[in-house]
LUMTIMI-327835 format. One record per residue (C-alpha): x negated, y, z negated; chain; residue number from 1. Coordinates in steps of 0.1 Angstrom, whole numbers, plus 5000, padded with zeros to 4 digits. Layout:
BEGIN
   xx   yy   zz mol seq
    X    Y    Z   A NUM
...
This chain:
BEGIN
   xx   yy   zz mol seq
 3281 5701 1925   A   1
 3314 5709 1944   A   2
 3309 5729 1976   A   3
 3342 5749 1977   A   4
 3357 5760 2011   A   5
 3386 5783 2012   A   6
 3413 5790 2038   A   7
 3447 5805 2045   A   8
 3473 5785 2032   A   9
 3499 5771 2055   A  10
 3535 5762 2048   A  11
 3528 5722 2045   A  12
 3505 5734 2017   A  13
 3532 5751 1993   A  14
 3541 5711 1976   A  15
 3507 5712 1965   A  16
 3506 5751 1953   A  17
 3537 5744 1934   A  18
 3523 5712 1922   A  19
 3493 5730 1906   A  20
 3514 5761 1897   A  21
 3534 5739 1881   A  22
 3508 5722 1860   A  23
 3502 5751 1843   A  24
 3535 5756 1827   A  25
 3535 5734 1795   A  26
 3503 5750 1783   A  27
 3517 5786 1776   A  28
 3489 5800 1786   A  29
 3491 5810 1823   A  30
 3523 5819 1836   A  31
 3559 5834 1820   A  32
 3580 5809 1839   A  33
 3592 5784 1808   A  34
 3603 5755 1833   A  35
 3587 5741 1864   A  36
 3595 5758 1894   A  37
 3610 5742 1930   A  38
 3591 5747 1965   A  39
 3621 5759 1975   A  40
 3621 5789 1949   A  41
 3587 5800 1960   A  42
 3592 5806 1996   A  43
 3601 5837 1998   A  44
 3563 5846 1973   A  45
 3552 5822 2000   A  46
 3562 5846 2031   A  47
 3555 5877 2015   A  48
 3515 5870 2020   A  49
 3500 5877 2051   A  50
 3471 5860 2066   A  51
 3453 5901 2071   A  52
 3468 5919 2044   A  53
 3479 5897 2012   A  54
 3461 5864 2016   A  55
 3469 5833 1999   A  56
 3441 5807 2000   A  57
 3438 5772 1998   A  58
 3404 5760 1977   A  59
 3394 5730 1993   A  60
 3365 5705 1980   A  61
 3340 5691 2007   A  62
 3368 5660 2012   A  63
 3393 5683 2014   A  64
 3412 5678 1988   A  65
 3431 5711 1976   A  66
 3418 5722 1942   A  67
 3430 5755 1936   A  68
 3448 5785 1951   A  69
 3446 5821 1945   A  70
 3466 5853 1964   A  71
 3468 5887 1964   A  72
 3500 5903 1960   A  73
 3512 5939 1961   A  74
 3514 5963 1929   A  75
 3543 5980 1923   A  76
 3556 5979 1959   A  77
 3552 6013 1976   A  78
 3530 6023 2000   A  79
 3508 6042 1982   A  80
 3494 6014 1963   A  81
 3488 5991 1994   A  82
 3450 5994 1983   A  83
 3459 5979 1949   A  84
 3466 5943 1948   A  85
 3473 5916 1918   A  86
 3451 5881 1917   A  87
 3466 5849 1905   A  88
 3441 5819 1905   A  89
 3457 5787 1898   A  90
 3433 5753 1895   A  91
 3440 5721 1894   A  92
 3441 5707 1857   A  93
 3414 5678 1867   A  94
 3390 5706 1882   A  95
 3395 5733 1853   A  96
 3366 5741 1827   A  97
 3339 5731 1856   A  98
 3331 5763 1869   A  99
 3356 5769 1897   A 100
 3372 5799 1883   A 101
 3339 5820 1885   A 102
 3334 5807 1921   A 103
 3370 5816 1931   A 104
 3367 5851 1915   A 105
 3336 5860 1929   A 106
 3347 5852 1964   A 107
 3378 5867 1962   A 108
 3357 5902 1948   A 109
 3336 5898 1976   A 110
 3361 5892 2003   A 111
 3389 5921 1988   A 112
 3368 5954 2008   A 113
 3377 5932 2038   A 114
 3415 5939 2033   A 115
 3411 5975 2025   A 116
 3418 5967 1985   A 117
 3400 5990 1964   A 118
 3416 5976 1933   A 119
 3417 5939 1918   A 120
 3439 5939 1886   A 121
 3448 5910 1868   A 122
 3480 5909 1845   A 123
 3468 5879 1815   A 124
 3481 5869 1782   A 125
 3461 5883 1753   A 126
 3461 5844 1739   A 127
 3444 5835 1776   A 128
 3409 5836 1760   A 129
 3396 5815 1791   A 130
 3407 5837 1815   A 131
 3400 5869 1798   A 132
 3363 5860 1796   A 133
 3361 5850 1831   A 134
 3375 5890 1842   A 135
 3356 5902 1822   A 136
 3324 5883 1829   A 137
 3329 5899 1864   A 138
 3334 5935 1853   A 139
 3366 5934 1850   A 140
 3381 5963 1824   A 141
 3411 5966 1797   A 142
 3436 5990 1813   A 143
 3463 5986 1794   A 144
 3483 5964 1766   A 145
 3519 5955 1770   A 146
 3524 5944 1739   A 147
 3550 5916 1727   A 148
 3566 5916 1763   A 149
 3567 5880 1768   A 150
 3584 5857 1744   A 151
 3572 5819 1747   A 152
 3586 5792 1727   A 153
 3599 5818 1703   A 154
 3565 5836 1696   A 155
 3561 5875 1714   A 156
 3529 5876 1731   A 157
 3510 5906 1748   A 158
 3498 5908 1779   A 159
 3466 5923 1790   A 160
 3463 5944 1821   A 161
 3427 5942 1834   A 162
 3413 5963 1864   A 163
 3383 5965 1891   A 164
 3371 5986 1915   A 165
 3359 5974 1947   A 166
């Protein structure tokens, strides 16, 4: 069984956040970005999380190998929806189907009251079947359907908007 540890990510850890993000890309299931993305282009998503208010974790193994990431980012940028934040969980593709997204998710429900977010939401194509069952497995609701806003590799895809309370 893998004992997961998480902690705040530091800048020497954005190779290996891009490095995972990155792996995601070619299955058209996870992210909008077509090509893979530089560390350089992601250092600004980098500085905009904060340690106390918009963590970005590193999911370490017992050896300490980095396995994963999630963050917290801001909705909609105005104040008034500070207590509102977006996940993104990213695993490695050697550690995915094993379990690690439900751990991930339930610490990061757990550990969201402890920022002051009241809201988890979770922006996921309607094709990410994976993903969608592990929201919803958590409680996780439909809020909302944007449908055919993403076009990948010439086919329109919808994407889901799921919501928590916390």
């Amino acid at each position: 069984m893998i004992q997961l540890h998480f902690r705040d990510a530091s800048e020497s850890d954005l190779n290996r956040i891009v490095e995972i993000y990155n792996s995601t890309i070619p299955s058209r299931m996870v992210t909008a970005d077509t090509d893979f993305v530089s560390v350089e282009s992601k250092q600004e998503w980098f500085f905009d999380h904060h340690p106390h208010k918009r963590p970005l974790w590193i999911v370490e193994n017992q050896d300490k190998d980095i396995l994963a990431w999630v963050s917290f980012q801001s909705f909609y940028g105005r104040p008034a929806y500070d207590v509102t934040v977006e996940i993104s969980i990213y695993i490695d593709s050697n550690f995915r189907g094993k379990g690690l997204g439900k751990k991930i998710l339930k610490h990061a429900i757990e550990k969201a009251p402890e920022y002051g977010f009241k809201t988890i939401l979770g922006f996921i194509f309607a094709h990410n079947k994976p993903s969608l069952k592990l929201f919803y497995h958590f409680g996780f609701e439909e809020w909302g359907v944007l449908p055919k806003v993403a076009q990948l590799d010439g086919i329109e895809i919808d994407l889901k908007i799921l919501g928590k309370r916390v």
